[in-house]
NUVONU-976386 format. One record per residue (C-alpha): y, z, x; residue in three letters. Coordinates in nm, 3 decimals. Each point is the difference from the previous one (the first is absolute). Example, Ala and Ser with C-alpha at 12.3 -4.5 7.8 and 13.67 -1.06 7.14 Angstrom:
% residues 2
<site Y="-0.450" Z="0.780" X="1.230" resn="ALA"/>
<site Y="0.344" Z="-0.066" X="0.137" resn="SER"/>
This chain:
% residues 78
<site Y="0.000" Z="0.000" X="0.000" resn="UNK"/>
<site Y="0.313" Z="-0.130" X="0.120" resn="UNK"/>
<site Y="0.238" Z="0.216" X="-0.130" resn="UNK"/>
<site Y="0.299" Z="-0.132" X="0.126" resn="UNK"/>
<site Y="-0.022" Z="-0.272" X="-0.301" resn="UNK"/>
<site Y="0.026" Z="0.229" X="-0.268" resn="UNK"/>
<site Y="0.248" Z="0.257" X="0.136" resn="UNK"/>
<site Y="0.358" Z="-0.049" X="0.100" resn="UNK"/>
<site Y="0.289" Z="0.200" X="0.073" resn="UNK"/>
<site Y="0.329" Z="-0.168" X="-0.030" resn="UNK"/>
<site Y="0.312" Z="0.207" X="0.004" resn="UNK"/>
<site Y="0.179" Z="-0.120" X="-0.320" resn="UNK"/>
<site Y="-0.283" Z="0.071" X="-0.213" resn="UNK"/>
<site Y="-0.020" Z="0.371" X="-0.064" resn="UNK"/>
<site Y="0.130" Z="0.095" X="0.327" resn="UNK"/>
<site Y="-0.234" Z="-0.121" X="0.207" resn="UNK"/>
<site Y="-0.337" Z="0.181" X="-0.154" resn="UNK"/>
<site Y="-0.320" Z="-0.214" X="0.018" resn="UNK"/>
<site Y="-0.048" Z="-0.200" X="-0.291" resn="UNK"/>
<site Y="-0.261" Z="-0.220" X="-0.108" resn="UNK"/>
<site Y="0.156" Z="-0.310" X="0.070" resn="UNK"/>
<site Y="0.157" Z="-0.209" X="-0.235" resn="UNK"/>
<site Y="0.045" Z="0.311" X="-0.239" resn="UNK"/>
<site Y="0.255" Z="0.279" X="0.038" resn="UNK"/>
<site Y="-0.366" Z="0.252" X="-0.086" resn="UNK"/>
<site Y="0.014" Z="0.213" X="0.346" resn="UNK"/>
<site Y="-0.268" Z="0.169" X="0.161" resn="UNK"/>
<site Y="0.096" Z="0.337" X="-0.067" resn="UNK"/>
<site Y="0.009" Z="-0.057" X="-0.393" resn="UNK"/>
<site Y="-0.380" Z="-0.096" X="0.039" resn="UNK"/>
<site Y="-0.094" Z="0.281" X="0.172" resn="UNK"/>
<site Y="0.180" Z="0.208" X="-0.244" resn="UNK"/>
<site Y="-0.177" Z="-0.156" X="-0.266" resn="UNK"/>
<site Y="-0.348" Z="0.071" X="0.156" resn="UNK"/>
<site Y="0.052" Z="0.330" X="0.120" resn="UNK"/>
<site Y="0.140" Z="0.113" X="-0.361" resn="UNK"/>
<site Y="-0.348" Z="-0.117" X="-0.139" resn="UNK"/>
<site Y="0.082" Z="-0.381" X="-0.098" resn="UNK"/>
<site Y="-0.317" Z="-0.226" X="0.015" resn="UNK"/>
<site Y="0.007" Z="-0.350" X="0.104" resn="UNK"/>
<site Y="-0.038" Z="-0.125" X="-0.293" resn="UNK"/>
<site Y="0.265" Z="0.219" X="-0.134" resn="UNK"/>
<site Y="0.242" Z="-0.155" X="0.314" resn="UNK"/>
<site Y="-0.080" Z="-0.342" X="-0.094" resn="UNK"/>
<site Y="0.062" Z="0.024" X="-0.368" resn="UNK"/>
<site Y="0.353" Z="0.134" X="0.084" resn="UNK"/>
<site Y="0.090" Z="-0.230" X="0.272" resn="UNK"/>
<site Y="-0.233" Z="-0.323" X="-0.078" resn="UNK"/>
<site Y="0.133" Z="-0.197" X="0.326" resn="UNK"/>
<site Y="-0.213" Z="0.246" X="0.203" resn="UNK"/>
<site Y="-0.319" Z="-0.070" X="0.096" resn="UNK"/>
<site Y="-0.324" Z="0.170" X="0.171" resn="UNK"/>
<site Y="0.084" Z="-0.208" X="0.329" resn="UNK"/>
<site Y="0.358" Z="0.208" X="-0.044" resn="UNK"/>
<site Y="-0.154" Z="0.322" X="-0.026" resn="UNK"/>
<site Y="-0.231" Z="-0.072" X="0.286" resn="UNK"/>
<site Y="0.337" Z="-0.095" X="0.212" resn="UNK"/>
<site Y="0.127" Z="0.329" X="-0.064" resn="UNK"/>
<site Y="-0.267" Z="0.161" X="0.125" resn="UNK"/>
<site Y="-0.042" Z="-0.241" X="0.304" resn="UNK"/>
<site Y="0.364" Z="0.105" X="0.058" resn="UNK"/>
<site Y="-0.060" Z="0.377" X="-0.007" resn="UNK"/>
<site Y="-0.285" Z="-0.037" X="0.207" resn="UNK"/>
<site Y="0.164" Z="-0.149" X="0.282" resn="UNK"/>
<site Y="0.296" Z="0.236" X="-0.031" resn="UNK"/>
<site Y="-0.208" Z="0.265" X="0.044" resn="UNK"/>
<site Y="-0.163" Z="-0.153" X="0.274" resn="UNK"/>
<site Y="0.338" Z="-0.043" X="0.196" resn="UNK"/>
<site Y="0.096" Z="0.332" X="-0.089" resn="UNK"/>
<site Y="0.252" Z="-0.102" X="-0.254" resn="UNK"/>
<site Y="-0.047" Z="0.354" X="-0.224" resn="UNK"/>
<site Y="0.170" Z="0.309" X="-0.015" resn="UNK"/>
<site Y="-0.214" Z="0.188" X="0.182" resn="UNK"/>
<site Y="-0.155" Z="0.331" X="-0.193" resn="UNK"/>
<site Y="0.092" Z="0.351" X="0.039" resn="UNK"/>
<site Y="-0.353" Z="0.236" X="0.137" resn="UNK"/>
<site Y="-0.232" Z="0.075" X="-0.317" resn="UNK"/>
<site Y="-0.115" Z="0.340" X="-0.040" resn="UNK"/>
Protein backbone atom coordinates (compact mmCIF):
# COMPACT_ATOMS: atom_id res chain seq x y z
CA UNK A 1 0.00 0.00 0.00
CA UNK A 2 1.20 3.13 -1.30
CA UNK A 3 -0.10 5.51 0.86
CA UNK A 4 1.16 8.50 -0.46
CA UNK A 5 -1.85 8.28 -3.18
CA UNK A 6 -4.53 8.54 -0.89
CA UNK A 7 -3.17 11.02 1.68
CA UNK A 8 -2.17 14.60 1.19
CA UNK A 9 -1.44 17.49 3.19
CA UNK A 10 -1.74 20.78 1.51
CA UNK A 11 -1.70 23.90 3.58
CA UNK A 12 -4.90 25.69 2.38
CA UNK A 13 -7.03 22.86 3.09
CA UNK A 14 -7.67 22.66 6.80
CA UNK A 15 -4.40 23.96 7.75
CA UNK A 16 -2.33 21.62 6.54
CA UNK A 17 -3.87 18.25 8.35
CA UNK A 18 -3.69 15.05 6.21
CA UNK A 19 -6.60 14.57 4.21
CA UNK A 20 -7.68 11.96 2.01
CA UNK A 21 -6.98 13.52 -1.09
CA UNK A 22 -9.33 15.09 -3.18
CA UNK A 23 -11.72 15.54 -0.07
CA UNK A 24 -11.34 18.09 2.72
CA UNK A 25 -12.20 14.43 5.24
CA UNK A 26 -8.74 14.57 7.37
CA UNK A 27 -7.13 11.89 9.06
CA UNK A 28 -7.80 12.85 12.43
CA UNK A 29 -11.73 12.94 11.86
CA UNK A 30 -11.34 9.14 10.90
CA UNK A 31 -9.62 8.20 13.71
CA UNK A 32 -12.06 10.00 15.79
CA UNK A 33 -14.72 8.23 14.23
CA UNK A 34 -13.16 4.75 14.94
CA UNK A 35 -11.96 5.27 18.24
CA UNK A 36 -15.57 6.67 19.37
CA UNK A 37 -16.96 3.19 18.20
CA UNK A 38 -17.94 4.01 14.39
CA UNK A 39 -17.79 0.84 12.13
CA UNK A 40 -16.75 0.91 8.63
CA UNK A 41 -19.68 0.53 7.38
CA UNK A 42 -21.02 3.18 9.57
CA UNK A 43 -17.88 5.60 8.02
CA UNK A 44 -18.82 4.80 4.60
CA UNK A 45 -22.50 5.42 4.84
CA UNK A 46 -21.66 8.95 6.18
CA UNK A 47 -18.94 9.85 3.88
CA UNK A 48 -19.72 7.52 0.65
CA UNK A 49 -16.46 8.85 -1.32
CA UNK A 50 -14.43 6.72 1.14
CA UNK A 51 -13.47 3.53 0.44
CA UNK A 52 -11.76 0.29 2.14
CA UNK A 53 -8.47 1.13 0.06
CA UNK A 54 -8.91 4.71 2.14
CA UNK A 55 -9.17 3.17 5.36
CA UNK A 56 -6.31 0.86 4.64
CA UNK A 57 -4.19 4.23 3.69
CA UNK A 58 -4.83 5.50 6.98
CA UNK A 59 -3.58 2.83 8.59
CA UNK A 60 -0.54 2.41 6.18
CA UNK A 61 0.04 6.05 7.23
CA UNK A 62 -0.03 5.45 11.00
CA UNK A 63 2.04 2.60 10.63
CA UNK A 64 4.86 4.24 9.14
CA UNK A 65 4.55 7.20 11.50
CA UNK A 66 4.99 5.12 14.15
CA UNK A 67 7.73 3.49 12.62
CA UNK A 68 9.69 6.87 12.19
CA UNK A 69 8.80 7.83 15.51
CA UNK A 70 6.26 10.35 14.49
CA UNK A 71 4.02 9.88 18.03
CA UNK A 72 3.87 11.58 21.12
CA UNK A 73 5.69 9.44 23.00
CA UNK A 74 3.76 7.89 26.31
CA UNK A 75 4.15 8.81 29.82
CA UNK A 76 5.52 5.28 32.18
CA UNK A 77 2.35 2.96 32.93
CA UNK A 78 1.95 1.81 36.33
Amino acid sequence: MVWSEYIVSDKDILLGKPTIKGTRISIELVLELLSNGWTEEMIYKSYPQLTQVHLLAIFSYLKECVQQELFFPLGKIA
